[in-house]
C-alpha positions in Angstrom: 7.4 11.6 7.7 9.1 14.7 6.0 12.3 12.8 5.9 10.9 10.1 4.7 8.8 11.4 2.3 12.2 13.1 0.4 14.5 10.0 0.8 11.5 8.7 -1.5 10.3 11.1 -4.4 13.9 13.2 -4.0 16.7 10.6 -3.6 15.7 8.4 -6.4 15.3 11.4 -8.6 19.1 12.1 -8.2 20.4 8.6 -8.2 20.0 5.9 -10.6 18.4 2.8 -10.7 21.6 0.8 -9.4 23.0 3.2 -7.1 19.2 3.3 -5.5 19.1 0.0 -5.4 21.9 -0.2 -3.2 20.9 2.7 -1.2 17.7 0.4 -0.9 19.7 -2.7 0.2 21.8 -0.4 2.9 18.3 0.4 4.2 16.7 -3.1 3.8 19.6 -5.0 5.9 19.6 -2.3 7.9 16.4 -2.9 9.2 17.5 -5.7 10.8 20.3 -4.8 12.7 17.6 -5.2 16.0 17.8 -8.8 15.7 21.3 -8.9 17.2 20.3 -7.6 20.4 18.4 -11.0 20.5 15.4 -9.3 22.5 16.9 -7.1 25.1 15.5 -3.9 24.2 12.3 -5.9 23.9 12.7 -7.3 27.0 14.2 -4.0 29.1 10.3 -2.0 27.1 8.5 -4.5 28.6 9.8 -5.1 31.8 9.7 -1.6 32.6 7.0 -0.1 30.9 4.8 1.9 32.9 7.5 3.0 35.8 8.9 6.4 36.4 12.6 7.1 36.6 12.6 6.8 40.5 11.2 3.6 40.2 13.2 1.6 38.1 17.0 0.2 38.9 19.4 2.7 37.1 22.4 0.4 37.8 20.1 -2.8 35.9 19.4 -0.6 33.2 23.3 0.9 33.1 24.6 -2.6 33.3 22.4 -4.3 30.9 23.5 -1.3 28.3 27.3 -1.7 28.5 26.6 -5.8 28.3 24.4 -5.4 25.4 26.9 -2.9 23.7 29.9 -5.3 24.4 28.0 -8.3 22.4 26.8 -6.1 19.8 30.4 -5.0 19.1 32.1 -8.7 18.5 28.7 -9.4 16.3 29.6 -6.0 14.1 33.2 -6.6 14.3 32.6 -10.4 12.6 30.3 -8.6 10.0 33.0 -6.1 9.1 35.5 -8.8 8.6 32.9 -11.1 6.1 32.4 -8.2 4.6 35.8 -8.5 2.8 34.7 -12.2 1.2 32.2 -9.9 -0.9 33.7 -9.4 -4.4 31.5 -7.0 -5.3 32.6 -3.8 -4.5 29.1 -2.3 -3.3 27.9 -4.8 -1.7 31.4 -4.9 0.2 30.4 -1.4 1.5 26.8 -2.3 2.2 28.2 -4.7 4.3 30.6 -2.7 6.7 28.1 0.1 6.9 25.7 -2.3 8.3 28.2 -3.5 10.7 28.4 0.5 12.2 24.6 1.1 12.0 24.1 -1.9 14.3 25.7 0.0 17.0 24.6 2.8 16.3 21.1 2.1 16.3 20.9 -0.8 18.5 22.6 1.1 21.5 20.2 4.5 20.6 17.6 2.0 20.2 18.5 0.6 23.8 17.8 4.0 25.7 15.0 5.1 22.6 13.0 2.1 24.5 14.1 2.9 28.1 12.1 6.3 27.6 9.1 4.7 26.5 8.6 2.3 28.7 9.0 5.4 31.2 5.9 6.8 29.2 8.7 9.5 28.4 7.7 9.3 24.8 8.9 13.3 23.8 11.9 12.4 24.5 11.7 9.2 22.4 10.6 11.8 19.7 13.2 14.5 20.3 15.5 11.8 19.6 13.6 10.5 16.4 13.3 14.1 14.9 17.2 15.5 15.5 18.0 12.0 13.5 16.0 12.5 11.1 16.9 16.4 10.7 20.5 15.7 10.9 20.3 13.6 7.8 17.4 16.4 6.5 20.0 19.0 5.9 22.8 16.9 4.2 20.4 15.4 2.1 19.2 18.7 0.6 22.9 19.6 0.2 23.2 16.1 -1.6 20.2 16.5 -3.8 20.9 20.3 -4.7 24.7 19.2 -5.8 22.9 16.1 -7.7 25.3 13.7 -6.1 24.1 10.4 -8.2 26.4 8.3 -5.5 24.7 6.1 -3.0 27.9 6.6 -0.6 27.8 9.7 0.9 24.1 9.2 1.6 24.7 6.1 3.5 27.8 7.9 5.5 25.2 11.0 6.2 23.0 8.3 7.3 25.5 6.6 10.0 26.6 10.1 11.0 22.5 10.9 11.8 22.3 7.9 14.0 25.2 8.7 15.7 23.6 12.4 16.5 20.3 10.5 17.7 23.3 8.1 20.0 24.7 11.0 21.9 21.1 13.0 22.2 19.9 9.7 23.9 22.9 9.2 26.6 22.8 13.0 27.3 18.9 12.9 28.5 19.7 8.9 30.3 22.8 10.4 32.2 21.1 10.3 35.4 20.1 7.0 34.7 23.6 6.1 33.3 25.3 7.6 36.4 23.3 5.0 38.9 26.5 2.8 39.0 27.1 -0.5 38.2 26.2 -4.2 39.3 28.5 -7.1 39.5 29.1 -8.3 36.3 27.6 -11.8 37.1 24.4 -9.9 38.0 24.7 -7.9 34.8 24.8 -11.1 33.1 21.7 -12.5 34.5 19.5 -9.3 34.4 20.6 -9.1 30.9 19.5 -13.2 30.2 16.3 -12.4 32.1 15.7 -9.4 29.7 16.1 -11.5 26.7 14.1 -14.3 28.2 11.4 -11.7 28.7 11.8 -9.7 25.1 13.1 -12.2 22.6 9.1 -13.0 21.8 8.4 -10.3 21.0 12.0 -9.3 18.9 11.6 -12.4 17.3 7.7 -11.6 16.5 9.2 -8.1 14.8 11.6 -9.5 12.9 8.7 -12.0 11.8 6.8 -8.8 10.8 9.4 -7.3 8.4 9.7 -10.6 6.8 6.6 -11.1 5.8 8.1 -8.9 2.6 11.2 -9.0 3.5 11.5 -12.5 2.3 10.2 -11.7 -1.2 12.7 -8.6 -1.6 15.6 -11.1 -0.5 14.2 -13.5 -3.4 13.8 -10.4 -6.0 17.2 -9.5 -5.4 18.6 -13.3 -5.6 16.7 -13.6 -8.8 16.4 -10.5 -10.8 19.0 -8.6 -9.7 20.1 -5.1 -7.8 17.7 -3.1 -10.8 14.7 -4.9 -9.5 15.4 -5.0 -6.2 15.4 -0.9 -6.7 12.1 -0.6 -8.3 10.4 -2.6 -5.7 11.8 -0.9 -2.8 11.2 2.6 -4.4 7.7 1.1 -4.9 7.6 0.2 -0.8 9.2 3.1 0.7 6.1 5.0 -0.7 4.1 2.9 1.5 6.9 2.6 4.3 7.1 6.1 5.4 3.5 6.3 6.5 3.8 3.0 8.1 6.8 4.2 10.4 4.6 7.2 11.3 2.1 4.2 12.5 4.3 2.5 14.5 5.3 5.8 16.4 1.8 6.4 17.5 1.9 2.6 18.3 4.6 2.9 20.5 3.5 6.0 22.3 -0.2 4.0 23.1 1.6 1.0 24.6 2.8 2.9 28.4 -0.7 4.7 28.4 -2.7 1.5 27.6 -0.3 -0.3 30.0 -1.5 1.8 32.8 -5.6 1.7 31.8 -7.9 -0.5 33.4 -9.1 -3.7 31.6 -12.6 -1.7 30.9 -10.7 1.0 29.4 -8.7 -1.1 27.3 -11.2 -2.6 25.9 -13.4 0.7 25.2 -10.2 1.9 23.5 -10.3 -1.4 21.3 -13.7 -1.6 20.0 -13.3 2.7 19.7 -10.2 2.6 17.2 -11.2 -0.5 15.5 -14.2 1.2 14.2 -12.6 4.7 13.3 -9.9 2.9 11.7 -12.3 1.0 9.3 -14.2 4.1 8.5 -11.0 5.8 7.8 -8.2 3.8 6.2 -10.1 2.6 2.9 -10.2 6.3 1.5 -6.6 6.0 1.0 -7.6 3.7 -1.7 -9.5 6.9 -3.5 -6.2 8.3 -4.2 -4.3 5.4 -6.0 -5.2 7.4 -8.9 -3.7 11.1 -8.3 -0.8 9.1 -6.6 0.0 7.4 -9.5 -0.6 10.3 -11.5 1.9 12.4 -10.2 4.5 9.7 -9.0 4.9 9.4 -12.7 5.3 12.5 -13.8 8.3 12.9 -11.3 9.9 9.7 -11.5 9.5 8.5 -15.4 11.9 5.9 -15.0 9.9 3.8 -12.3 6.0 4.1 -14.4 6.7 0.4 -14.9 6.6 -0.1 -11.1 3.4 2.2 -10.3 0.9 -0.6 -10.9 2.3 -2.1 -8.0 0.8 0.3 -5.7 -2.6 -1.6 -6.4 -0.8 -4.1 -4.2 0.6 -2.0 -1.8 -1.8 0.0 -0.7 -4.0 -2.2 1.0 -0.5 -3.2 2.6 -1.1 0.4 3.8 -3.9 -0.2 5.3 -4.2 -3.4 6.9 -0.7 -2.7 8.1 -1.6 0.0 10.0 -4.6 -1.8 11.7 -2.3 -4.5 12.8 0.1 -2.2 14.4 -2.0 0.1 16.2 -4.4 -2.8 17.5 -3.0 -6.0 17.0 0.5 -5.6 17.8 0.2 -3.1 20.9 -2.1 -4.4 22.0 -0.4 -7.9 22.3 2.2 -6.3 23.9 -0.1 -4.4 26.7 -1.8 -8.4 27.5 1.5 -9.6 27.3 0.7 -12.1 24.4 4.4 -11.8 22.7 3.9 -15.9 22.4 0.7 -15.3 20.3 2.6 -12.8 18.2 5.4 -14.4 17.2 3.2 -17.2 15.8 0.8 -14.9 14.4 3.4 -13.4 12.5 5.6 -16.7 11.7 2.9 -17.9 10.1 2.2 -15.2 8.1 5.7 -15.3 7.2 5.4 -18.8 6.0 2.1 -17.6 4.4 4.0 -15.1 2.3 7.1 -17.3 1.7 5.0 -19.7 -0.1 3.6 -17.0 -2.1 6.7 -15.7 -2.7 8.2 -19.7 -3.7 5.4 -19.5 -6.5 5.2 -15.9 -7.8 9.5 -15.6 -8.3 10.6 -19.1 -8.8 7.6 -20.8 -10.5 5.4 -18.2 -12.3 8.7 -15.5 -12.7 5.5 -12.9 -11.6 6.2 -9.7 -9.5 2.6 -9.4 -9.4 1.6 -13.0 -7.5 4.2 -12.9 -5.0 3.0 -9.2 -4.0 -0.9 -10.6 -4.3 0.2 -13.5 -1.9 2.0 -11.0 0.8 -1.6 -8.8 0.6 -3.9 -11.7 1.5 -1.0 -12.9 4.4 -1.0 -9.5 5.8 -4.9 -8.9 5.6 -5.4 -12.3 7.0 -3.1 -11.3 10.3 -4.5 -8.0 10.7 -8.1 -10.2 11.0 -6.8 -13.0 13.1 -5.2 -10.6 15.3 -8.2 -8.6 15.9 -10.0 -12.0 16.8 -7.8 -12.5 19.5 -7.3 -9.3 21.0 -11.2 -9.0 20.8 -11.8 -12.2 22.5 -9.3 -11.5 25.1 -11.1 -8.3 25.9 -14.5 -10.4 26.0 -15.9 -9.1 23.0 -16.0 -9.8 19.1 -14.3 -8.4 16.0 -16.7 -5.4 14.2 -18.4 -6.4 11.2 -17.2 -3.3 9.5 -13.7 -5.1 9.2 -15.3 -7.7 7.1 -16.7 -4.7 5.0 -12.9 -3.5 4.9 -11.9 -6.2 3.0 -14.8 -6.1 0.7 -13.7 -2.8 -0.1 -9.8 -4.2 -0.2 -11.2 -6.7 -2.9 -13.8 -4.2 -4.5 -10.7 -1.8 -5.3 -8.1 -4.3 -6.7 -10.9 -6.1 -9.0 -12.0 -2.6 -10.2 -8.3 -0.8 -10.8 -7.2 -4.3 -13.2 -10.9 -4.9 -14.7 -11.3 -1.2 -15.6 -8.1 0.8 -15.6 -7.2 3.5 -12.5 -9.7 6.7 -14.2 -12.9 4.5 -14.1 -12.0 2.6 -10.9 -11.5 5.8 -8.8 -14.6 7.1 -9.6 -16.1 3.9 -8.9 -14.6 3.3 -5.4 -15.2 6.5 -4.2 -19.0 5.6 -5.1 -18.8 2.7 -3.1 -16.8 4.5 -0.2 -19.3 7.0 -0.2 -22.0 4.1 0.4 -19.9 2.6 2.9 -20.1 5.8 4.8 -23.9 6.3 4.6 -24.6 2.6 5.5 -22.7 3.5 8.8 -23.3 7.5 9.1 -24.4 6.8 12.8 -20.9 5.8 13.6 -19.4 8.4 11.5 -21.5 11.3 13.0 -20.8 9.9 16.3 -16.8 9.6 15.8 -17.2 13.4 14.5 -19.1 14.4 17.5 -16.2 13.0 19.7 -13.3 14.3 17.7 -15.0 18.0 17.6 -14.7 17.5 21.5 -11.6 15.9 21.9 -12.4 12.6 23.5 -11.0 10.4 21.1 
């Protein structure tokens, strides 16, 4: 989150607008560098999630990695070589740097997922932290020396990942020293894998195109300036969202291992602490704002945006934590991936009207906030009936107060608005206080 945090309020602070936005569109692509191992990661997490390292087949999971790694290489190599077509210079080095980090991050990616699914999740996290540090120090070097070059930041970037690389095949050398199957049999584990995972990688990818797809049209329409401003505007979101997903992933092995009483429990649990505690993020759009300003004066044309994104924020979060690991533990990748493809298509339409009919920035961000809140609520449907229960109320309340606090903030201005929402927040709370004093109670003694 640290990391994160300064690639957002310090990087953009050094760099321009252009040379951000292509540090942006390094990052953006970049993101989806884990469709290309067409679901074997996926399918390696979910095959073996909940095993211990003495009981799963070192010379599978050896084989499947070099197999993988072979693929990946032709698929980067052909990236490389496009990359060359590209006339402008930028974008030509976008490309080839994209072309190393899916290596990079694919094969770390590989044995990232192989620890998880052995509920090995500190190491998982060891690996996540000495990435991130090794591009922490650089970075402060960068900033301090006001290097206004995207460049260097991306090569500090690859050099991270490769850090994170060799961290990962040090602590799976036990693993990586099982030996080797036939080649043939390599082949099939590998298909069976990617039978198993490409649901689910396919149901990600679905995920991060729900605004994906409108920062592809921005860019396409309006150019690498806009593009910029409404990825600086996102990564403010982004970094807390990646934190999500962490604690997201280290749920899945435990869940996996809980009886079908205690997953459910767990459900119902979360779901209500969740909507008692994500809407007070709205209370601080103000002091956000505020100060985001004041440091970055060149992007106060984006910070109304944040109206948009931080219900993103929220409803994000709830779908990551109980919709999507929880599809995962019930083995519902299926239900995902159309849960999230037609969201996507949701969004896309959105997008179709807000950039190429109405030119607005605002209605295509408006249309990705009503397709993500509407997933996060379909997918608590589901889970809930699959547990033999319903969704809470208090999620329906949730989106009142999602509707409550983007009606206020454009009727009244950000000043009167806060101070308004944290009235009706503070109602909110009282209406439910049993709940609250009860989630207190447990928190004070550790049980949730």
């Amino acid at each position: 989150m640290l990391v994160s945090l300064a690639m957002s309020l310090l990087v953009p602070k050094v760099l321009g607008v252009t040379e951000f936005g292509y540090w942006q569109l390094f990052l953006f692509y970049g993101g989806y560098v884990g469709f290309f191992h067409f679901g074997l990661n996926d399918g390696v997490y979910l095959l073996n999630g909940g095993k211990t390292r003495q009981e799963i087949d070192g010379a599978s999971i050896t084989s499947q990695f070099l197999v993988g790694l072979f693929f990946q290489f032709v698929i980067a190599l052909g990236i490389g070589l496009a990359a060359f077509f590209c006339e402008e210079g930028s974008r030509r080095f976008v490309w080839v740097a994209v072309a190393l980090y899916l290596l990079l991050a694919n094969a770390s990616s590989y044995l990232g997922y192989v620890f998880q699914s052995l509920n090995e999740t500190r190491l998982f996290s060891y690996s996540s932290m000495l990435d991130r540090l090794a591009f922490l120090v650089p970075l402060i070097v960068l900033i301090a020396i006001h290097c206004d070059d995207f460049g260097p930041y991306v090569v500090l970037f690859l050099a991270s990942r490769a850090v994170c690389l060799l961290f990962c095949l040090v602590k799976a050398r036990d693993i990586l020293r099982s030996g080797l199957l036939r080649p043939s049999a390599a082949v099939q584990d590998c298909l069976e894998s990617i039978r198993v995972g490409v649901k689910l990688m396919l149901a990600n990818i679905a995920s991060m195109l729900i605004l994906g797809v409108m920062r592809f049209a921005i860019d396409a329409r309006w150019g690498i300036d806009s593009f910029g401003e409404i990825s600086f505007a996102l990564s403010m979101v982004n970094f807390f969202l990646t934190f999500i997903s962490q604690v997201a992933m280290v749920l899945f092995p435990a869940l996996r291992r809980a009886s079908d009483n205690e997953q459910a429990s767990f459900f119902r649990g979360l779901d209500d602490a969740l909507s008692l505690l994500l809407p007070i993020v709205y209370g601080f759009c103000y002091p956000i704002i505020l100060v985001l300003s004041l440091w970055l004066p060149q992007y106060t044309g984006t910070m109304h945006y944040f109206v948009f994104l931080l219900p993103i924020c929220v409803f994000d979060s709830k779908m990551n934590l109980l919709g999507t690991t929880y599809f995962k533990v019930l083995r519902m990748e299926k239900t995902l991936l159309c849960v999230n493809v037609a969201t996507v298509v949701a969004s896309g339409a959105g997008v179709l009207v807000g950039v190429f009919l109405l030119e607005s920035v605002e209605v295509t961000l408006a249309a990705a906030v009503v397709a993500i809140v509407g997933r996060s609520l379909a997918s608590e449907v589901i889970v809930a009936r699959r547990l033999g229960g319903a969704i809470s109320p208090m999620s329906f309340v949730e989106v009142g107060l999602t509707v409550a606090f983007v009606t206020l903030t454009f009727c009244f201005g950000s000043p009167v608005a806060c101070a308004v929402y944290w009235f009706l927040y503070a109602c909110y709370l009282f209406a439910y206080r049993q709940k609250v004093r009860h989630y207190a109670l447990r928190l004070r003694s550790r049980q949730i």
